[in-house]
VEXSE-904829 format. One record per residue: residue in three letters; x, y, z of N, C-alpha, C in turn. Coordinates in steps of 0.2 Angstrom, whole numbers, plus 2048, in hexadecimal, padded with zeros to 3 digits. Example, Ala and Ser with C-alpha at 12.3 -4.5 7.8 and 13.67 -1.06 7.14 Angstrom:
R   r n.east n.north n.up ca.east ca.north ca.up c.east c.north c.up
R ALA    842     7E4  827     83E      7EA   827    842     7F0  827
R SER    840     7F5  823     844      7FB   824    840     800  827
END
This chain:
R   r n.east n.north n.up ca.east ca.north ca.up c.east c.north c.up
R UNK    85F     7C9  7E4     85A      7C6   7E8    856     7CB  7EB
R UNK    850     7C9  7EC     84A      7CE   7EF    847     7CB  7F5
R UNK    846     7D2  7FB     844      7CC   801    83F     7D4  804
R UNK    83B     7D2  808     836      7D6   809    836     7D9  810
R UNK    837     7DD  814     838      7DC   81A    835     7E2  820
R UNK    833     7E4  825     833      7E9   829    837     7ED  826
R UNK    835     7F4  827     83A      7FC   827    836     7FF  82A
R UNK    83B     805  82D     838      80A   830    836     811  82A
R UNK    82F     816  830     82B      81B   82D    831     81E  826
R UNK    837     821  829     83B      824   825    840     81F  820
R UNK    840     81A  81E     842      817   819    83B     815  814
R UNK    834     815  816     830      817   811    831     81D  80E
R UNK    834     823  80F     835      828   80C    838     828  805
R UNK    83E     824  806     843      823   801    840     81E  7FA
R UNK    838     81D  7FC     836      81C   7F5    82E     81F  7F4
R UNK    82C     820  7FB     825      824   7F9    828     82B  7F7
R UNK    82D     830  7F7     82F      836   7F4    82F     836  7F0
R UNK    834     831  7EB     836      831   7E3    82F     82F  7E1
R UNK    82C     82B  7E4     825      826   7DF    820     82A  7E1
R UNK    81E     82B  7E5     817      82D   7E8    817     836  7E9
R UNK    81C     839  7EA     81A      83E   7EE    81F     842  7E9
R UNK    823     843  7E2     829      846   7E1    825     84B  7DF
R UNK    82C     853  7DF     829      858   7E0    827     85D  7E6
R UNK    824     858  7EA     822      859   7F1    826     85A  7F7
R UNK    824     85E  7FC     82A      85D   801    828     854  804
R UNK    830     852  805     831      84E   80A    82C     84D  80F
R UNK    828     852  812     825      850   819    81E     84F  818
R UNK    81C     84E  80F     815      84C   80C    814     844  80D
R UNK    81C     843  80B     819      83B   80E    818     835  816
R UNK    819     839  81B     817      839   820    80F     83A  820
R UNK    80D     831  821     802      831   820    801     832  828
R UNK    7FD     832  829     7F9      830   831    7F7     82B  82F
R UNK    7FA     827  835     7F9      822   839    800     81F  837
R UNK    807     821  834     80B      81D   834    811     81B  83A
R UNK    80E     820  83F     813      81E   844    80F     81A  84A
R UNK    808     818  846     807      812   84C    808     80C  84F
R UNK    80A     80A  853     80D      803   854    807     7FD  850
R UNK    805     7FD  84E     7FF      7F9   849    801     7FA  843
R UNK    807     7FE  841     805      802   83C    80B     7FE  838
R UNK    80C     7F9  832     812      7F5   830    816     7FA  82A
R UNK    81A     7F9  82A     81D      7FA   823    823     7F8  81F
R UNK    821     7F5  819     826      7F1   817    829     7F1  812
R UNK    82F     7F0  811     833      7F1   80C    837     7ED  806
R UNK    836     7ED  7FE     838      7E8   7FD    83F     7EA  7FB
R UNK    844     7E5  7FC     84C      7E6   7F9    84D     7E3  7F4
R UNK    851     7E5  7F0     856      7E2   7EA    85A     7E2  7E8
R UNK    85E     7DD  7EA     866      7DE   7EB    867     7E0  7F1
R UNK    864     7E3  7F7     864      7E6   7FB    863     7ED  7FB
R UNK    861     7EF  7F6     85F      7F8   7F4    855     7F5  7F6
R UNK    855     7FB  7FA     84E      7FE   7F8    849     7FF  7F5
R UNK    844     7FA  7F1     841      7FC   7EC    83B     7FD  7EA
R UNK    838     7FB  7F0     830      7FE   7F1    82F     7FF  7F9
R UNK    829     801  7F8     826      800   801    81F     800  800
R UNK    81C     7FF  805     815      7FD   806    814     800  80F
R UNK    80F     803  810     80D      801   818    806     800  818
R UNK    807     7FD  821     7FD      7F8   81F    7FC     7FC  824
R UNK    7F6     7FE  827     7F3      801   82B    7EC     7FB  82E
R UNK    7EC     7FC  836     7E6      7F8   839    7E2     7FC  837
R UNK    7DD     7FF  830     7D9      803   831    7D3     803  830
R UNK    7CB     803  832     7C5      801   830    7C2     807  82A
R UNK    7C1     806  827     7BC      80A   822    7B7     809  823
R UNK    7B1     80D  825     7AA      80E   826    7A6     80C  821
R UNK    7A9     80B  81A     7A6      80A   814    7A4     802  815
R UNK    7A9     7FE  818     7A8      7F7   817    7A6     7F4  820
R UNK    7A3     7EE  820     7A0      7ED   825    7A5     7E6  829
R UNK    7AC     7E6  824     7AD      7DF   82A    7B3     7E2  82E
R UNK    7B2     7DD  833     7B7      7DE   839    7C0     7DF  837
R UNK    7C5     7E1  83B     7CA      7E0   83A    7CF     7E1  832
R UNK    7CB     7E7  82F     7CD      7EA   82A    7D7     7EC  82A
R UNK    7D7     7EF  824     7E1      7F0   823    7E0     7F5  81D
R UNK    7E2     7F8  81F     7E5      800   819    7EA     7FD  817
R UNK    7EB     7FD  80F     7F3      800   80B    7F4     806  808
R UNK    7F8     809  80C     7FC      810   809    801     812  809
R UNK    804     814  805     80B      816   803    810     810  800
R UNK    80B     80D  7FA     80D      808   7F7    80F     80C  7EF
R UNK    815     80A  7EE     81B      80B   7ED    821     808  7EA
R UNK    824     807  7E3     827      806   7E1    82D     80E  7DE
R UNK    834     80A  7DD     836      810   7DA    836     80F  7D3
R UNK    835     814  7D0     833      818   7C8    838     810  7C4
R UNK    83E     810  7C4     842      80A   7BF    841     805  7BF
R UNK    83F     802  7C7     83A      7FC   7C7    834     7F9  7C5
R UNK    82F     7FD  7C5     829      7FE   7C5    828     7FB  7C0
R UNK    822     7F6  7BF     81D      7F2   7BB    822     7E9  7B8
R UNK    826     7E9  7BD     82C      7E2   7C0    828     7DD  7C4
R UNK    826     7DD  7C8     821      7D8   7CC    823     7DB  7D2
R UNK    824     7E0  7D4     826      7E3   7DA    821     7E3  7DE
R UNK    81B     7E8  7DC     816      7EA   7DF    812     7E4  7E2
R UNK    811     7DF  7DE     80E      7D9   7DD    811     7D5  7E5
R UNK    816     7D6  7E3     819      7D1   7E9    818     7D6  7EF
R UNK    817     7DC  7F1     816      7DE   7F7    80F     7E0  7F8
R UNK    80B     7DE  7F3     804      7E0   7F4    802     7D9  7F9
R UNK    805     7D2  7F5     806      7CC   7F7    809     7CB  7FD
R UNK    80C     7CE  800     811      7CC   808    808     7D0  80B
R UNK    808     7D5  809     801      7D9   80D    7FE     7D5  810
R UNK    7F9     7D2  80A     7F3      7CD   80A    7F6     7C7  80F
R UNK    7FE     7C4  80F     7FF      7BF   814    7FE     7C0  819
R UNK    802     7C7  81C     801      7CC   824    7FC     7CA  824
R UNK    7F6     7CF  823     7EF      7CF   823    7EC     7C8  824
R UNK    7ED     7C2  821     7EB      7BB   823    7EC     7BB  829
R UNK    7F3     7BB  82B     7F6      7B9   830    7F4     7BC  836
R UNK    7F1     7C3  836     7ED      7C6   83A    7E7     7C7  83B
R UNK    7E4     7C1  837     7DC      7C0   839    7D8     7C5  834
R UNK    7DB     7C8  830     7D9      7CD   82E    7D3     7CD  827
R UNK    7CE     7CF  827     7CA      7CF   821    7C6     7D0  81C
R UNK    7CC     7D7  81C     7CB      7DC   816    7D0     7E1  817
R UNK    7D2     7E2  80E     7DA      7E6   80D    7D6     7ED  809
R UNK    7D6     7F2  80B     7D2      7F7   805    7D9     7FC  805
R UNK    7D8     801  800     7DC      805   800    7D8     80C  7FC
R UNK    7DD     810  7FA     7DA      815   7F5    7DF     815  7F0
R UNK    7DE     813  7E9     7E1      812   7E3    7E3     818  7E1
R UNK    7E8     81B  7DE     7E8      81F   7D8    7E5     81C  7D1
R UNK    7E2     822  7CF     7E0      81F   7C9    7E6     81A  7C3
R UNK    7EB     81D  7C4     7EE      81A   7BD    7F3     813  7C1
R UNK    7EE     810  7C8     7F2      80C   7CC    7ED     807  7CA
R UNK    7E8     807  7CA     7E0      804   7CB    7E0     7FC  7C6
R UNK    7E3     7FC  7C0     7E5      7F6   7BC    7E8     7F1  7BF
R UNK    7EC     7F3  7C1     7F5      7F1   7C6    7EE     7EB  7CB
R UNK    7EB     7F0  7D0     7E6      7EC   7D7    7E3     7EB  7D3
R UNK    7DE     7E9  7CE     7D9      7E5   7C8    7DC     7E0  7C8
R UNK    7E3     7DF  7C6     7E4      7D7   7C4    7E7     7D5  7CA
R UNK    7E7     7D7  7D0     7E8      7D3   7D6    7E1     7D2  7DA
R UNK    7DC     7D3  7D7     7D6      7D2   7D9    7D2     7D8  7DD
R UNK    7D3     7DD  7DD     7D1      7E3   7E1    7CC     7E4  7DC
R UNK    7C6     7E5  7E0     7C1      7EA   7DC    7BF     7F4  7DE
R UNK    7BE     7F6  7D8     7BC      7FD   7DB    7B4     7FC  7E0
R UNK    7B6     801  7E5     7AF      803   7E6    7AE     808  7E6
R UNK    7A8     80C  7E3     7A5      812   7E2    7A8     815  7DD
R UNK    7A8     81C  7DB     7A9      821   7D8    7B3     822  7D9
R UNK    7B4     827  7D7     7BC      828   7D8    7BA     830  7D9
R UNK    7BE     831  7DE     7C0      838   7E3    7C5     83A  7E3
R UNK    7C7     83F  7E1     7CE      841   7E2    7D2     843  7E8
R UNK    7D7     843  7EC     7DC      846   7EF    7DF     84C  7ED
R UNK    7DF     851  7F0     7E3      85A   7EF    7E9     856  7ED
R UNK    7EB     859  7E9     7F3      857   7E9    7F5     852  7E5
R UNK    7F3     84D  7E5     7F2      847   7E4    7EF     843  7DC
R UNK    7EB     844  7DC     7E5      843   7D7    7E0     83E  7D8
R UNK    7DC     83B  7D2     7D8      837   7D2    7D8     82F  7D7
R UNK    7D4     82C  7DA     7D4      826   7DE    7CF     824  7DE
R UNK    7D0     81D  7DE     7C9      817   7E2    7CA     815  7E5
R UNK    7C5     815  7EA     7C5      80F   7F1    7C6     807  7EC
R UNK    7CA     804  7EE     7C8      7FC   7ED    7CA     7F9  7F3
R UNK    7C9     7F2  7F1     7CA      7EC   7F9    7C8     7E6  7F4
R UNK    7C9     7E3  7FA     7CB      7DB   7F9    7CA     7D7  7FF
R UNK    7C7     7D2  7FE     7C5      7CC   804    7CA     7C8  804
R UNK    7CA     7C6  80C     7D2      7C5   80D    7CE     7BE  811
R UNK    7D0     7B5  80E     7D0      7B0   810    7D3     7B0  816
R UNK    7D1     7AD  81C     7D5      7AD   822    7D6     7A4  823
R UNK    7DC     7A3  824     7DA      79B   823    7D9     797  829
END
């Protein structure tokens, strides 16, 4: 059984390290702004084990003009799960938060070899792709978020 729920900063660890950050010290996946009270983070379980994470951020990007924007970062699957519907379904609780908050517009910065994955959930690139030190290649994308 799969259920989606709050976690705290330091239980994203336990799957941004091995996914997002391996190799790396531990205190690489510590972003700014995740210890803000705005700041959500959420974890999906299976079976009751830890299988991905996700955190949203209240964050405006200057690139785009509407109000009440939302960062995702530190989105996150572990390595043996990966490409199951996992991400899908936490990309999806995102988008509901965000309704639910009046919210309307979700952008992030992609890795490139993430970029297909947010294609078929409706994300479009915008601009060019920039790189992150460390990190590699990205696109800004986003997505318009219905408020009902």
């Amino acid at each position: 059984m799969e259920i989606i729920k709050n976690i705290s900063i330091n239980e994203t660890f336990l799957v941004r390290h091995p996914a997002l950050r391996a190799g790396k010290p531990i205190e690489s996946c510590n972003f700014d702004g995740d210890e803000l009270e705005t700041t959500q983070h959420f974890g999906l379980f299976k079976d009751e084990k830890l299988i991905g994470v996700v955190s949203l951020f209240n964050n405006k990007n200057t690139t785009f003009i509407y109000p009440n924007q939302f960062q995702i970062r530190g989105m996150a699957i572990l390595p043996k799960f990966q490409k199951q519907g996992f991400g899908q379904k936490l990309v999806n609780h995102c988008e509901e938060y965000i309704q639910d908050q009046k919210g309307t517009l979700i952008w992030f910065n992609a890795r490139e070899n993430a970029v297909s994955f947010y294609e078929k959930l409706h994300y479009k690139k915008i601009g060019d792709p920039f790189s992150i030190a460390d990190i590699g290649l990205h696109y800004l994308m986003k997505k318009e978020i219905d408020c009902p």
